[in-house]
C-alpha positions in Angstrom: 75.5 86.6 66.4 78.4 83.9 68.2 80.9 82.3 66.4 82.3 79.4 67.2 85.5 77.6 66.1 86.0 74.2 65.9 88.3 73.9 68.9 89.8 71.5 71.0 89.2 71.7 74.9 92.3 73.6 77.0 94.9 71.0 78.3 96.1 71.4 81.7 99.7 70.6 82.5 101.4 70.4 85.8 105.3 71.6 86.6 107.2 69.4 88.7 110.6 70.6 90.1 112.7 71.0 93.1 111.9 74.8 93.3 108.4 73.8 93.6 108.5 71.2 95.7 110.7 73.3 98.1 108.0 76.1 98.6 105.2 73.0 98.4 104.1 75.6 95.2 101.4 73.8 92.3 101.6 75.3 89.7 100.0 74.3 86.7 100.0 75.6 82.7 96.1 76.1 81.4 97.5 75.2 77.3 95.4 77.8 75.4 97.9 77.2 72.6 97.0 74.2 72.1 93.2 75.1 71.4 93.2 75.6 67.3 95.9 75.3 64.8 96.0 78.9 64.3 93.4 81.1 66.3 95.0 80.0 69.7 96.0 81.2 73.1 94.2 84.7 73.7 93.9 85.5 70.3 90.9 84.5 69.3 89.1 85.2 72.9 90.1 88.8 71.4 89.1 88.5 68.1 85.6 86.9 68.3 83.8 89.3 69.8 85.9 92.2 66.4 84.7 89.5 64.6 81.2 89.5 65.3 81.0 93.2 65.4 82.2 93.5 62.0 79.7 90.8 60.5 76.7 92.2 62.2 77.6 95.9 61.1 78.1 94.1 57.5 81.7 96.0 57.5 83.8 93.2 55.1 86.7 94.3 56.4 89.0 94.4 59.5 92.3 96.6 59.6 94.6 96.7 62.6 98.2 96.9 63.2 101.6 94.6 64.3 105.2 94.1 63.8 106.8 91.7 61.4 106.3 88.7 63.5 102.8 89.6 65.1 101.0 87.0 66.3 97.8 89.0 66.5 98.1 89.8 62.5 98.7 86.1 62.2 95.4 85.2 63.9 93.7 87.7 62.4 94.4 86.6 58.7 93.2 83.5 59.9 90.2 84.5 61.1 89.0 86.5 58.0 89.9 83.4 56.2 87.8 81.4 58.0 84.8 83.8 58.2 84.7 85.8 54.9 86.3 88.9 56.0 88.6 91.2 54.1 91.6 91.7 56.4 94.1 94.8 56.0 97.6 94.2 58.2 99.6 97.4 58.7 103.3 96.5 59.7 105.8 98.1 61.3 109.0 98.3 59.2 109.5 97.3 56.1 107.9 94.0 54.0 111.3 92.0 53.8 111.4 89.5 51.0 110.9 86.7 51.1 108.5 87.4 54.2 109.0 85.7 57.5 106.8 82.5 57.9 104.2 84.8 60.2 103.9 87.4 57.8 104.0 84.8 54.8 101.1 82.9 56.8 99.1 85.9 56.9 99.8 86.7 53.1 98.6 83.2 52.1 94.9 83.3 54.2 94.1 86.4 52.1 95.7 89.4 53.9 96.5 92.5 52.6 100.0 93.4 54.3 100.7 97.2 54.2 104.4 98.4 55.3 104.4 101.4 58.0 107.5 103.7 58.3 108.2 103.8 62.2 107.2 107.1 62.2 103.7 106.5 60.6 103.3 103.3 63.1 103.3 105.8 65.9 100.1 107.6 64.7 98.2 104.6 64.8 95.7 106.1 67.2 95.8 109.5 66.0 92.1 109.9 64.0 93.6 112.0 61.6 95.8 109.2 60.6 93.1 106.4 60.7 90.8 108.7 58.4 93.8 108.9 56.1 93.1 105.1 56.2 89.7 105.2 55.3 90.3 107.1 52.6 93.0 104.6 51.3 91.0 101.4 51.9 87.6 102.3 52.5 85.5 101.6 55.4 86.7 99.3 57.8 86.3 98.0 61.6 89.7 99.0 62.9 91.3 96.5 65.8 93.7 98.2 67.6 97.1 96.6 68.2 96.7 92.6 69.7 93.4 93.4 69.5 93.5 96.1 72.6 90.3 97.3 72.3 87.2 97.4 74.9 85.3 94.1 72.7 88.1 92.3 72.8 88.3 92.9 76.7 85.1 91.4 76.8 86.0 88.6 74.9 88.8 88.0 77.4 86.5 87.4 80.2 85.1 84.4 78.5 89.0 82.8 79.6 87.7 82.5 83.2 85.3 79.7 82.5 88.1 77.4 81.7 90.0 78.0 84.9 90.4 74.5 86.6 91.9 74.2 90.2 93.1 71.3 92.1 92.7 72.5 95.5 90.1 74.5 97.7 92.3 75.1 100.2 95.8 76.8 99.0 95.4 80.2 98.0 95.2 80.9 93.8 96.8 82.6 92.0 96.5 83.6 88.2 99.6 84.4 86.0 99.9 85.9 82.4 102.2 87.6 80.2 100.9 90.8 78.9 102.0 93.0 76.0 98.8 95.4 75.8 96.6 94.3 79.2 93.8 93.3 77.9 94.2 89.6 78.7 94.4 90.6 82.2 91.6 93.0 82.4 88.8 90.9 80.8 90.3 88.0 83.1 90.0 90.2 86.2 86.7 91.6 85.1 85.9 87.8 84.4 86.6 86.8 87.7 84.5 89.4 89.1 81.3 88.4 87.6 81.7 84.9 89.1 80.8 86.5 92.4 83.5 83.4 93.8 85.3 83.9 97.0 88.3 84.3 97.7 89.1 85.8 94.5 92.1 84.3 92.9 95.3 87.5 92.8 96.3 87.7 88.9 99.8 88.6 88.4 100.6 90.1 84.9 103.9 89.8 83.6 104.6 93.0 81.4 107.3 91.8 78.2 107.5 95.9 77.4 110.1 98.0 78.9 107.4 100.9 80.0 107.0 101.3 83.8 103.8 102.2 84.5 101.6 101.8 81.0 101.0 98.6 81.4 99.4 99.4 84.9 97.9 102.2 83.5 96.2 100.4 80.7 94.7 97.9 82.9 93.5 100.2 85.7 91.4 102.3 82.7 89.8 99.6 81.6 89.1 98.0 85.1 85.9 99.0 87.9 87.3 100.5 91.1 86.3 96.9 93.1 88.7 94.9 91.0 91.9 97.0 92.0 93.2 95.1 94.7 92.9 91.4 93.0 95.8 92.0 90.6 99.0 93.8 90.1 101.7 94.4 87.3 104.9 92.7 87.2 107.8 94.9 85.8 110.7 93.4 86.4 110.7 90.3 83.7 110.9 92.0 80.2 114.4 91.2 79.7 115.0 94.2 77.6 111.8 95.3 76.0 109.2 93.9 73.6 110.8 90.9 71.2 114.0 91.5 73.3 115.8 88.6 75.4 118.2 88.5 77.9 121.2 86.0 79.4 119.0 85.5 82.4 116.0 84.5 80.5 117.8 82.3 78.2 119.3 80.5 81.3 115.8 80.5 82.8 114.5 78.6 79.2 117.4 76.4 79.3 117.1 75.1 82.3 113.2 74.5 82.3 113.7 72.3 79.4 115.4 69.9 81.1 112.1 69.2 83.6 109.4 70.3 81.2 108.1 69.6 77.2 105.9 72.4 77.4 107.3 74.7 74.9 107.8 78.1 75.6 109.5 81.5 73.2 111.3 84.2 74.8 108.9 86.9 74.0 105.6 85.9 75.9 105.0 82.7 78.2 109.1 82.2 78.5 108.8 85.9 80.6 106.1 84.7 82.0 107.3 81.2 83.6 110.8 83.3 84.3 108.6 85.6 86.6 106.4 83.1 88.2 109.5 81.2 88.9 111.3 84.2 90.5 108.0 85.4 92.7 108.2 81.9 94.1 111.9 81.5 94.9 111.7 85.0 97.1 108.0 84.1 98.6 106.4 86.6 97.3 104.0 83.6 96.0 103.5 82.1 99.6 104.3 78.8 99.8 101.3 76.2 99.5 100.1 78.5 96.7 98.3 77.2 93.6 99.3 78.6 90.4 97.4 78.4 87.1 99.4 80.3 84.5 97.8 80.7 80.9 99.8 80.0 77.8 98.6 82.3 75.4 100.5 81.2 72.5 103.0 82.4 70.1 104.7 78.9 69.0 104.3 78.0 65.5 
């Protein structure tokens, strides 16, 4: 079984700016969020292949987990919506009324939003906990947190075939914004499979404040021969998860003033910020060509 969604082809939007012009840096924005109204960005190169799994194991019904304004719960709603599928949201925290328009969103397409003290949230993977679950709501196809599991890995690798380049001749690289890794690990695993050389290096640009797990969750999923084509930046979180900073907020500013491509503070605005910085101290070479991906997260 493949679904498909009525979709619009990615965009592709260049940067211009005297940073970039001063390294002789392209670096252009692949506009996944602009794909569908609601199951855009990575999300839905996550979810499809969840999807699918649960429709061919006629399982009605899809439960995973996210915080009050997860846009993975958000995309999720809309995808049982759309396809027939019972979908259970567990949140972090507490329901606050009225709900916040992500959370309302999800409410409206059909899904059934659960509140999760903290201290439950953190036994999410625990199977003792999850059968507790089953016992609640009955059997279910369980998607791990943004959809962090090994299908929606594979579903990330489909991301590669809409990779566009201007140039054979400047050295590519790849940059995303990464909350779980597994954005990054179907991309790199995608890239591999295209047999292409040179390989393009992906940078990932963790949002969480965990040195080391988000390298850790990427090398786990990842074959041995894809190790040296990406690496983890660390650096750019700007506090942790949902968290901003004055640097950040100074990097948004100013990037408005050259570009309308929206960005937020919590994925693609870390993202840019880190791309930007790697370029300014050369550790993106000048003559470079950049392709970052905007996964989304702007409603």
């Amino acid at each position: 079984m493949s679904l498909h969604l009525s979709s619009l082809p990615p965009r592709l939007d260049s940067i211009d700016c005297p940073l970039l012009r001063q390294h002789d840096v392209v670096l252009n924005v692949l506009r996944l969020d602009l794909m569908h109204p609601h199951l855009h960005g990575n999300k839905w190169f996550k979810l499809q292949p969840n999807v699918e799994y649960a429709l061919a194991q006629q399982m009605p019904t899809i439960l995973s987990f996210g915080g009050a304004y997860s846009n993975h719960l958000y995309a999720l709603a809309a995808a049982g919506k759309q396809f027939g599928l019972r979908t259970i949201g567990m949140v972090r925290g507490e329901l606050v009324q009225p709900l916040n328009p992500v959370l309302g969103f999800a409410q409206q397409q059909g899904m059934e939003l659960v509140a999760v003290s903290r201290t439950e949230y953190r036994r999410k993977s625990e199977p003792e906990f999850i059968e507790q679950l089953r016992q609640r709501f009955g059997a279910f196809h369980l998607v791990p947190e943004g959809g962090g599991n090994e299908l929606g890995v594979t579903g990330c690798t489909q991301i590669v075939r809409l990779l566009e380049w201007q140039s054979t001749e400047r050295p590519r690289y790849i940059g995303l914004a990464c909350g779980t890794g597994t954005t990054l690990a179907g991309v790199v695993i995608g890239l591999h499979a295209t047999r292409s050389q040179p390989l393009p290096t992906v940078l990932g640009v963790g949002v969480v404040n965990a040195p080391g797990y988000l390298r850790q969750e990427v090398a786990r999923r990842l074959p041995l021969a894809c190790v040296p084509t990406w690496s983890m930046l660390e650096d750019y979180h700007g506090g942790g998860y949902g968290k901003t900073s004055p640097a950040l907020q100074a990097f948004l500013t100013e990037f408005s003033r050259y570009s309308t491509i929206p960005l937020e503070p919590v994925y693609t605005g870390k993202l840019l910020q880190g791309l930007f910085d790697q370029i300014r101290q050369g550790l993106i070479p000048a003559g470079a060509e950049v392709l970052a991906l905007h996964s989304g997260g702007i409603y």
